[in-house]
C-alpha angles and dihedrals in degrees: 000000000000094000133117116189099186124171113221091204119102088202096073102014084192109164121181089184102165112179104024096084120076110242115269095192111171120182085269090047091058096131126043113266106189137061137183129210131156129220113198106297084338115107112212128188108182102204121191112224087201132254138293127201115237129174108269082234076077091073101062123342093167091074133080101268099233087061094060101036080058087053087048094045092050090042084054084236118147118265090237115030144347148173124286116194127225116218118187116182123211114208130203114188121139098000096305119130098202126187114207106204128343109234137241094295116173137352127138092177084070111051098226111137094146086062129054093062098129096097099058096026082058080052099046089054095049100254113152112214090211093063093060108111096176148023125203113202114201091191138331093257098136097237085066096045092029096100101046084059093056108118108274111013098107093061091064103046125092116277083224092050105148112222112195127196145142120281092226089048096060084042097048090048085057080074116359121199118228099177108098092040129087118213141162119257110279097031108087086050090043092052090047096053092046096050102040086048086045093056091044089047099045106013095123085048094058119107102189120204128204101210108335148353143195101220097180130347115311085350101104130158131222133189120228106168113205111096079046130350097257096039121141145183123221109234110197114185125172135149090358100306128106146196138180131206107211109193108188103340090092134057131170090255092049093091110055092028110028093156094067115102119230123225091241104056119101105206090027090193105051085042087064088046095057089039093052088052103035084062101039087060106049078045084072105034093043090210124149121289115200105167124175106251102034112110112286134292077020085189105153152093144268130245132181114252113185106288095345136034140276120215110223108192126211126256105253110257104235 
């Protein structure tokens, strides 16, 4: 991919060089993990934080099993578990190096060593912590605030790091309710531990934002509750192109299923609802979709389909 993204300003001294580096693959670098595309004025890295394997139930336990071991079995996914990919995107606009979600990190309780990849993979791609102004948080799932409590990481970052989030996301995660999810053992406590350590560690960072916030030029965020009560997507527009980062309002099955409700989504229904519209609108506007865990680079666009949606991805830029 014969594309340099390079930032001028000491200050930030931010690079998302692809190709002018020669490869360091190791046994555990065997993909590529990093991908450039440009949106108008806006820089964008798309950075995969790795993969963790889930139960397929995860993917819609809300449907008659068969249904969706028939989906599986079209997609030429496994019947039990797979791996779902974990995609973090890095911004530059005005000057601004922003960081949109953090990545799984650490967790050993977990068992996760394929996840948890986004600090030395910003590293490998020449991305200085320390040039990072601002964090988007599209919600306080541990697999999006994971990497910012790695040891260490703090310590690198800016004292004057912006962290922005919805307001109804920092007040769901006081008291989160479980009830309506449906996770595999280990993983409510799990969410709980992360975001209670996350809001000791960075509470006098946080930024919080009522509906929606332009963090930098053409980069704005918008809640859209569902998947949790303080979720948002991360709109960039410049020079008549858009993308949106989609969080977790989007899954692979989404498209073809957007009804089925994912193990992770706290109010399941008015997740679908988001989902349903969310698509239906980048359907018509045909601009760019990148989600977290869409495969990566999950650069690509919607299509209507009949009643649901097709994903359409993108030609590789080389």
């Amino acid at each position: 991919m014969n594309r340099m993204i390079h930032n001028t300003q000491q200050e930030t001294n931010m690079s998302l060089d692809i190709t002018s580096h020669p490869v360091r693959s190791g046994s555990d670098e065997l993909v590529p993990s990093r991908y450039a595309v440009r949106v108008g004025d806006i820089d964008v890295l798309v950075v995969s934080d790795g993969v963790l394997p889930l139960p397929t139930a995860m993917l819609a336990h809300n449907a008659d099993p068969a249904v969706r071991a028939a989906w599986l079995d079209d997609m030429f996914l496994p019947p039990d578990a797979f791996d779902w990919p974990l995609n973090v995107v890095v911004v530059r606009s005005g000057g601004q190096t922003i960081l949109i979600d953090a990545g799984l990190g650490f967790d050993p309780d977990l068992h996760l060593p394929r996840a948890g990849q986004l600090i030395k993979r910003l590293e490998a791609a020449g991305i200085d912590l320390a040039s990072v102004t601002d964090v988007v948080l599209t919600h306080m799932h541990m697999d999006h605030i994971g990497g910012l409590l790695v040891d260490g990481v703090k310590d690198r970052l800016r004292p004057d790091l912006r962290i922005h989030v919805a307001a109804a996301e920092v007040k769901f995660w006081e008291s989160p309710d479980f009830s309506h999810t449906s996770m595999p053992p280990g993983f409510p406590d799990a969410l709980r531990s992360a975001a209670k350590r996350f809001m000791k560690v960075y509470r006098s960072h946080l930024r919080p934002f009522e509906e929606e916030y332009e963090v930098a030029p053409g980069v704005v965020v918008h809640r859209t509750g569902g998947h949790t009560p303080g979720h948002s997507v991360v709109r960039l527009a410049s020079g008549g192109d858009g993308l949106t980062f989609a969080g977790d309002a989007v899954f692979a099955v989404g498209f073809d299923q957007p009804d089925w409700h994912n193990g992770f989504e706290h109010d399941p229904e008015e997740a679908a609802r988001v989902r349903v519209r969310l698509l239906r609108e980048l359907a018509e506007t045909g601009e760019m979709l990148v989600a977290t865990h869409l495969p990566f680079p999950s650069v690509g666009r919607v299509a209507v389909d009949g009643d649901a949606f097709r994903w359409v991805p993108a030609f590789w830029d080389y």
